[in-house]
C-alpha positions as CSV (number, residue, x, y, z in Angstrom):
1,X,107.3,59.9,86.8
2,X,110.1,59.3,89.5
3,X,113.2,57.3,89.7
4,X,113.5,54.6,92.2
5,X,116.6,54.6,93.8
6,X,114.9,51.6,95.7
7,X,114.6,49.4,92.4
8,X,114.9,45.6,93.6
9,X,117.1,42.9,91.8
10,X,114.4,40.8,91.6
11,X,110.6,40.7,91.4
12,X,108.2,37.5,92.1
13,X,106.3,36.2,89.3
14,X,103.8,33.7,90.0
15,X,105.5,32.4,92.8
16,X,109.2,32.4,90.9
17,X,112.3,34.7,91.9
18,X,113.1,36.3,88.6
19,X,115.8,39.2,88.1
20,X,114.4,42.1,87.1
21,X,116.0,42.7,83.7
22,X,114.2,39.0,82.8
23,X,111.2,39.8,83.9
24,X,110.6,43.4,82.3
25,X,112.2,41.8,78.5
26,X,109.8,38.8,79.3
27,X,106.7,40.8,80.1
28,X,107.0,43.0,77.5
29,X,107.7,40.4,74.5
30,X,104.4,39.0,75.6
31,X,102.7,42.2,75.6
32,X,103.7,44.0,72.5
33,X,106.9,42.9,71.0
34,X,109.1,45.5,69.3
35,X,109.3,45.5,65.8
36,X,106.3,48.4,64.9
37,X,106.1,49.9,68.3
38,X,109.0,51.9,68.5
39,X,111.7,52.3,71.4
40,X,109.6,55.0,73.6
41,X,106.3,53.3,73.1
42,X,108.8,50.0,75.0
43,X,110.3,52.2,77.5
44,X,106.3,53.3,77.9
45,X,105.5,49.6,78.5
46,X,108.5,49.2,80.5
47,X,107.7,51.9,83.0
48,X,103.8,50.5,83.0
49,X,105.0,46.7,83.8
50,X,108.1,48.2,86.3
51,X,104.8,50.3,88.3
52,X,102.5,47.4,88.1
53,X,104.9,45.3,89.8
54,X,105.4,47.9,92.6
55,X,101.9,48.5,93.3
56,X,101.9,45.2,94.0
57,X,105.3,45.1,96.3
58,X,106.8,43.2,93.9
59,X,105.1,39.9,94.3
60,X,102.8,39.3,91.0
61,X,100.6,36.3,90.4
62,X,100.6,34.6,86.6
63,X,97.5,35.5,85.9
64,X,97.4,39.3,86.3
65,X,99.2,39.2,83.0
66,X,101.4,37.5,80.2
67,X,105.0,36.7,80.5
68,X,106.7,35.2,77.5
69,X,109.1,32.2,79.5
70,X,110.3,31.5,76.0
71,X,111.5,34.2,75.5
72,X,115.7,34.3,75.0
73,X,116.1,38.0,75.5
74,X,119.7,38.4,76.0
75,X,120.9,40.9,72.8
76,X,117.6,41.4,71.9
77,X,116.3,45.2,70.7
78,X,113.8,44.8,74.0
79,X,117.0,43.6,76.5
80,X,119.4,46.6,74.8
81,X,116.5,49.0,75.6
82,X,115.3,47.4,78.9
83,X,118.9,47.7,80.3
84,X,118.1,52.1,78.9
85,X,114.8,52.2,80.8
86,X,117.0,50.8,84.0
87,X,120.1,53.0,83.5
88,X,122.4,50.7,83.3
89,X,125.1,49.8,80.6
90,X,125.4,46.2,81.6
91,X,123.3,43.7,83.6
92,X,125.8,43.6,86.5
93,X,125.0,47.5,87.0
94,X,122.4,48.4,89.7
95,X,118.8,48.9,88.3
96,X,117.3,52.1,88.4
97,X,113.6,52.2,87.4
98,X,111.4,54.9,86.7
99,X,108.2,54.9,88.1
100,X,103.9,56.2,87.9
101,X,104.2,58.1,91.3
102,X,100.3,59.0,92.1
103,X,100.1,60.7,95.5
104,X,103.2,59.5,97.2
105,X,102.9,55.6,95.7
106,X,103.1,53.6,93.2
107,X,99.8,53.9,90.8
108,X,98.0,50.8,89.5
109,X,99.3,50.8,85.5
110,X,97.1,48.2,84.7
111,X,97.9,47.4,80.7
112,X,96.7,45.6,78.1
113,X,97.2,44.9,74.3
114,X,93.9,45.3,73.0
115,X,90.5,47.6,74.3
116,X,87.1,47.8,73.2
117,X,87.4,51.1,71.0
118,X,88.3,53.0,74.2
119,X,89.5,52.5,77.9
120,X,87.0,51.3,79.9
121,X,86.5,53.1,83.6
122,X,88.3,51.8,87.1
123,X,84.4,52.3,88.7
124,X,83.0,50.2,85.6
125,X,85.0,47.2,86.6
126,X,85.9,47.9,90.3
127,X,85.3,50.1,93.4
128,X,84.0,53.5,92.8
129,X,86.8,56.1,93.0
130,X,89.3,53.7,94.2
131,X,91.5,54.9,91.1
132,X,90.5,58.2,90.0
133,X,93.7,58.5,87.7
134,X,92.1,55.4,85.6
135,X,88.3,57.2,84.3
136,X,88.6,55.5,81.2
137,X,87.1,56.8,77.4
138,X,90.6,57.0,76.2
139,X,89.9,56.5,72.2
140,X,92.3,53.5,70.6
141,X,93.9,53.3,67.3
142,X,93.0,50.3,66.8
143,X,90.2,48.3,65.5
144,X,88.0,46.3,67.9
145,X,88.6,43.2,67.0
146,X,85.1,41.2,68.3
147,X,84.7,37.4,69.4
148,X,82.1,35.2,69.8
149,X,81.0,32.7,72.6
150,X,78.5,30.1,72.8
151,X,77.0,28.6,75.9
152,X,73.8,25.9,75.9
153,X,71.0,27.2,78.1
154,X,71.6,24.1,80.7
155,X,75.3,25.9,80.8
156,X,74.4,29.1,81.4
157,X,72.0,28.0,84.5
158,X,74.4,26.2,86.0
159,X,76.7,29.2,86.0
160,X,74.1,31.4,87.2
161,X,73.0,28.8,89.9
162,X,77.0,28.3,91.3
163,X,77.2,32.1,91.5
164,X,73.9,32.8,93.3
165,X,71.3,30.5,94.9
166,X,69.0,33.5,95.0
167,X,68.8,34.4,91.8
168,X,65.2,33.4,90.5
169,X,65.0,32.2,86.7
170,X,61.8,32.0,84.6
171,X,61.0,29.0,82.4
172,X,61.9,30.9,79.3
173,X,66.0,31.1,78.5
174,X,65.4,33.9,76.6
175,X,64.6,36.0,79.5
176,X,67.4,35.3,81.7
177,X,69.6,38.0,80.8
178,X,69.2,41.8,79.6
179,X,72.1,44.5,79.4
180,X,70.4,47.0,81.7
181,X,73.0,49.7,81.1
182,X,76.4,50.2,78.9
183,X,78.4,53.2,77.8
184,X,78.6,53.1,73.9
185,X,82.1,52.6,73.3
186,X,81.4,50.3,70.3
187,X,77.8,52.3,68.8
188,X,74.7,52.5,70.4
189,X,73.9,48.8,70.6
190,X,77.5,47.6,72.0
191,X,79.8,49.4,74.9
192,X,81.1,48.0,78.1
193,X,78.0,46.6,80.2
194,X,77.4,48.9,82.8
195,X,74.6,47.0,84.8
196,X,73.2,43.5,83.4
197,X,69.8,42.1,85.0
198,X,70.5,38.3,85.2
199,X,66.9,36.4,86.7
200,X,65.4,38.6,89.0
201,X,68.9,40.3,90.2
202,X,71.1,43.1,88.7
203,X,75.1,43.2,88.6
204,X,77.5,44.9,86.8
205,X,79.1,44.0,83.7
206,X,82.8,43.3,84.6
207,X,80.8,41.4,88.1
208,X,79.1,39.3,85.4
209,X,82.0,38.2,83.3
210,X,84.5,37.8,86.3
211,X,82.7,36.2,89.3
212,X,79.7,34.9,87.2
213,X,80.9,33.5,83.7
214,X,84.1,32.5,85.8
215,X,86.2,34.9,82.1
216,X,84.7,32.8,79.7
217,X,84.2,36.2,77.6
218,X,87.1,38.8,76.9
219,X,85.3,41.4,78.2
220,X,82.8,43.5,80.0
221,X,81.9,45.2,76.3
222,X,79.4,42.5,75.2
223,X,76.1,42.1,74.1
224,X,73.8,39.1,74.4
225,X,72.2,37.0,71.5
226,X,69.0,34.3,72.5
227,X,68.9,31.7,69.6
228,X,66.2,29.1,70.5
């Protein structure tokens, strides 16, 4: 963790010029809240959302996470405790942030409220050892909560036809996709999908659910159910 006597006024959110007091109290209501969390596991949040927005020189798009706009923070326990994380005693004071410092930058805190029994890996969902700090199979508290989704076969070609004109598919729907590969996080049925055949081509899991099913499904922990 360091200090950064460099802290801006104000960050960019989805194209916006927000102050930076607004921005942290807004983020995190969105996030977690307060009320069971606990003023360190905040200022733990704080410091994630402060280093997120860093690693990205301070120019974040709305849809790399939630922001509550709603949100009237002013004398709030989350304002009163974002003003601690930024040492200062009022808003007019100069912000001064602490930081994830991983090598002489600002690491990639990505953050989320809920995971799939544990953390998934950075080389699961993107380049191989692009973030070594983030190598998942960190255990949560809390209880998977699943969900389902539904897609008609006609769907589910089109999908697969938009995001590959090579990919061959058999007359039979029920063999269009197989989870290759997963981890386990869930049991021995259910983890994050390493590798997924889809058709005659293979891809990884997080490839699948981003670029192919466009985030129709929460996750790259799935498994996949044929009903004819």
């Amino acid at each position: 963790m360091k200090a950064d006597t460099a802290t801006p006024a104000i960050i960019t959110y989805g194209g916006e010029e927000i102050p930076i007091v607004e921005y942290i109290c807004k983020t995190t209501k969105k996030e977690m809240g307060y009320s069971s969390a606990g003023k360190e596991a905040v200022k733990a949040q704080m410091a994630a959302i402060y280093t997120y927005a860093k690693h990205n020189n301070f120019n974040v798009k709305s849809s790399q996470h939630a922001y509550d706009a709603s949100f009237e923070f002013v004398g709030s326990d989350i304002y009163n405790t974002c003003l601690e994380y930024l040492g200062m005693t009022t808003a007019e004071d100069a912000p001064v942030a602490k930081y994830v410092d991983y090598n002489g930058a600002a690491a990639n805190t990505v953050y989320f409220s809920t995971c799939a029994g544990k953390t998934a890996s950075a080389e699961s969902v993107w380049k191989a050892g692009q973030y070594p700090y983030l190598a998942g199979g960190v255990s949560s508290p809390e209880d998977p909560a699943p969900s389902d989704f539904e897609i008609s076969a006609e769907e589910m070609k089109k999908l697969i036809q938009t995001h590959s004109d090579e990919i061959v598919l058999s007359d039979n729907p029920a063999e269009w996709l197989e989870v290759v590969e997963h981890d386990g996080c869930i049991n021995q049925t259910c983890g994050y999908v390493t590798t997924i055949r889809v058709g005659n081509a293979t891809m990884k899991g997080n490839a699948f659910r981003a670029s192919l099913m466009k985030y129709k499904i929460r996750s790259h922990c799935f498994t996949v159910t044929y009903v004819a």
